[in-house]
C-alpha positions as CSV (number, residue, x, y, z in Angstrom):
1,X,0.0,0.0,0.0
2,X,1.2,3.6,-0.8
3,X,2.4,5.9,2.0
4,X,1.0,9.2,2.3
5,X,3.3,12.0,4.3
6,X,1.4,15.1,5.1
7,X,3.6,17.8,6.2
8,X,2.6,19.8,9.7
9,X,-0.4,22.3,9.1
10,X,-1.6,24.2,12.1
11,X,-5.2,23.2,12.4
12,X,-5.4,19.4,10.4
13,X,-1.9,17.7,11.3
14,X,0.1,20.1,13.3
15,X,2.7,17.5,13.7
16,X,2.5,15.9,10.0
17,X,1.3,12.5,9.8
18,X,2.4,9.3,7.5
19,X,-0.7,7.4,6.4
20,X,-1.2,4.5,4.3
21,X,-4.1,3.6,1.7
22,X,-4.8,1.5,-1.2
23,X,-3.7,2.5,-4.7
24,X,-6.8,3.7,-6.4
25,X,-7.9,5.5,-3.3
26,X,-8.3,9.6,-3.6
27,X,-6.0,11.7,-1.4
28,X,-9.0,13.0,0.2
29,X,-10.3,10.1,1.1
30,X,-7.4,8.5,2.5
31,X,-7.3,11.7,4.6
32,X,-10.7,11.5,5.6
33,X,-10.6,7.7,6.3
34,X,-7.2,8.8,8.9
35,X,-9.1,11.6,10.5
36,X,-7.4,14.2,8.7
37,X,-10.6,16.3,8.6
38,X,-9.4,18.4,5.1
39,X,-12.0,20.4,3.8
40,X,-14.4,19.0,1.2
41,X,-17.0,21.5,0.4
42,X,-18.9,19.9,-2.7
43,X,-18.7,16.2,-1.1
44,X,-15.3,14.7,-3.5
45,X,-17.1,15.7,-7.0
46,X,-14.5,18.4,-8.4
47,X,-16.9,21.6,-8.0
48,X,-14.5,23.2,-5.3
49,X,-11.1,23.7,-4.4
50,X,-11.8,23.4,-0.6
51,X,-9.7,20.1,-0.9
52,X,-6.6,21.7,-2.5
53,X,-3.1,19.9,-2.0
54,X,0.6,20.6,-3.1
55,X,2.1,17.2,-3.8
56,X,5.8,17.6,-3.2
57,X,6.9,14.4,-4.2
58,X,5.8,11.5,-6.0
59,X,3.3,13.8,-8.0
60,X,3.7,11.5,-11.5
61,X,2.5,8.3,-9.7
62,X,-1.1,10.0,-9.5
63,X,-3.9,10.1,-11.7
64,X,-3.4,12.2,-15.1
65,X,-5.3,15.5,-14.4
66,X,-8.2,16.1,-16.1
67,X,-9.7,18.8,-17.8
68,X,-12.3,19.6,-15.0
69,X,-9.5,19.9,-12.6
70,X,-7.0,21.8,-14.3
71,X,-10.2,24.1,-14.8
72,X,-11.0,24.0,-10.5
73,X,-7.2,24.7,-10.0
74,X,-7.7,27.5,-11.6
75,X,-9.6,29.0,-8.8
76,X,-7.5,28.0,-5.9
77,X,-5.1,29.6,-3.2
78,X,-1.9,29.4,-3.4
79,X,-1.7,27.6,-6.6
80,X,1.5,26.2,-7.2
81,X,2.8,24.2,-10.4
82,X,2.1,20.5,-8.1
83,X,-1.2,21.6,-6.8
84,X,-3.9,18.6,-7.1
85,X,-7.4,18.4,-6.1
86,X,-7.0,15.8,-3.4
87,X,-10.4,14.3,-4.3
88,X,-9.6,13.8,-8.2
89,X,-5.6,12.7,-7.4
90,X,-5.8,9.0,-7.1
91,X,-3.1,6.9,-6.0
92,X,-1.6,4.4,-7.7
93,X,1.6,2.4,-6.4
94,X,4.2,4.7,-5.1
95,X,4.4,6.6,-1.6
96,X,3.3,10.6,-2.2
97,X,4.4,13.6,0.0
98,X,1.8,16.5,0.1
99,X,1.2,19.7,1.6
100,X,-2.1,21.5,3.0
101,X,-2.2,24.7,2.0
102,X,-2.6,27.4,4.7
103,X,-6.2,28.6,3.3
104,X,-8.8,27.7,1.1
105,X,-11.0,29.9,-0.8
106,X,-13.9,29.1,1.5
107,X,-15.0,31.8,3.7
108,X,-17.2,29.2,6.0
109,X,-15.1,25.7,7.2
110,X,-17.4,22.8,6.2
111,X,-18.4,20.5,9.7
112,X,-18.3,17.1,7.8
């Protein structure tokens, strides 16, 4: 099973956390499922960018990007050149490294 490494972020992991889930899992729900409470505004279906991640290392072992996506980035905080909708970036074989963003677009946090 693929490793996930979340670097610290204040309010979800303040000391990072290493998680594991299947390949063919989403980021976000491997978070979710390890009670890494990321925000998830339209429920995983790529119509937010509440969900937003930086993936700092294994980025090509992910899902291609789609369309959709690449349109959602578009729209997020602190956009970088490895930013991934955690809910569209499935995994596939290799351990990934990612990063939470500081904020999120949202002006109300989500109580999933």
């Amino acid at each position: 099973m693929p490793i996930i490494k979340i670097l610290p972020h204040a309010e979800y992991c303040p000391q990072g956390k290493t998680v594991t889930a299947p390949a063919g899992t989403s980021i976000c729900e491997a978070l979710l499922d390890n009670h890494i409470e990321i925000e998830h505004a339209c429920d995983q279906v790529c119509a937010c960018t509440t969900c937003h991640v930086i993936v700092r290392e294994g980025g090509r072992t992910l899902s291609e990007m789609e369309e959709g996506e690449e349109d959602m980035l578009d729209r997020a905080w602190g956009l970088e050149p490895d930013s991934r909708l955690s809910c569209q970036a499935i995994l596939g074989q290799t351990d990934v490294t990612i990063e939470i963003p500081k904020y999120s677009i949202n002006h109300a946090k989500e109580n999933h």
